[in-house]
C-alpha positions as CSV (number, residue, x, y, z in Angstrom):
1,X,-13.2,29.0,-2.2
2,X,-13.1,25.0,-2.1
3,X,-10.7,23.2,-0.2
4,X,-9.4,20.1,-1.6
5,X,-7.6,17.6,0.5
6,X,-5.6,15.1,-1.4
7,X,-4.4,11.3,0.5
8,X,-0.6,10.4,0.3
9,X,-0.2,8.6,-2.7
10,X,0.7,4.5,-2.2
11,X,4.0,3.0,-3.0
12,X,1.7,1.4,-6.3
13,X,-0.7,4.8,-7.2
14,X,3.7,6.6,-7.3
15,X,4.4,3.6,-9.6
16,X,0.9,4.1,-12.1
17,X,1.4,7.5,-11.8
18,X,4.9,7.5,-12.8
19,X,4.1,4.6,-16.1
20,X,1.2,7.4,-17.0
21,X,4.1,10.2,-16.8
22,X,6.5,8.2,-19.1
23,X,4.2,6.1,-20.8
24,X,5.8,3.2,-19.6
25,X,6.0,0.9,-16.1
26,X,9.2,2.3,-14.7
27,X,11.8,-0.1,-12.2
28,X,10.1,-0.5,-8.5
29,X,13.4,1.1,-7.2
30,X,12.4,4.6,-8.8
31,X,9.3,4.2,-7.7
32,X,10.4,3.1,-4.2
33,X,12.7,6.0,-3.9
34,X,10.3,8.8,-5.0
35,X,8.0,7.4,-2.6
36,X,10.2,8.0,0.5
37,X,11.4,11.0,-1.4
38,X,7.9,12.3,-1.8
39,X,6.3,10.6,1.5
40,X,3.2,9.9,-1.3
41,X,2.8,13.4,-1.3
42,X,1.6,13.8,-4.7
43,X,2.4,18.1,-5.3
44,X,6.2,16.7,-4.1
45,X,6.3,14.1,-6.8
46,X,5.0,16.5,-9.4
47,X,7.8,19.0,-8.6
48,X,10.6,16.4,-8.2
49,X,9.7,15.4,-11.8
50,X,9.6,18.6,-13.1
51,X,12.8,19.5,-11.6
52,X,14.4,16.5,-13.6
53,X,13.6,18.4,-16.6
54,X,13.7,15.3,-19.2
55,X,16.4,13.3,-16.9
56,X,16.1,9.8,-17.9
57,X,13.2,8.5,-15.4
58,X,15.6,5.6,-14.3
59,X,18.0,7.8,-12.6
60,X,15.7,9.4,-11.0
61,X,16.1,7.2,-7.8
62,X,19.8,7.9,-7.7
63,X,19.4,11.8,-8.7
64,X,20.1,14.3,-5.4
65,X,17.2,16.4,-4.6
């Protein structure tokens, strides 16, 4: 068994990750918000995004959890 610890993501490695996810640089507000949201955490941000199921990325910073 290996442990791996991961760092909180920064406000700008949310906002990379989230122009990698939708293949496009997305507003700093959603990538504000997910950041609080998520607290960087980067197993957080994958699952908020998965929950969206296709929800247009914009509105993701105005979506409930």
């Amino acid at each position: 068994m290996h442990h791996l610890w991961l760092d909180r993501l920064t406000h700008g490695e949310v906002a990379s990750f989230l122009a990698c996810v939708y293949g496009r640089p997305l507003p700093s507000k959603t990538a504000d918000a997910l950041h609080a949201r998520t607290g960087g955490n980067p197993f957080f941000l994958e699952e908020i995004l998965s929950a969206a199921r296709g929800a247009e990325p914009d509105a993701l910073a105005t979506q409930p959890l």
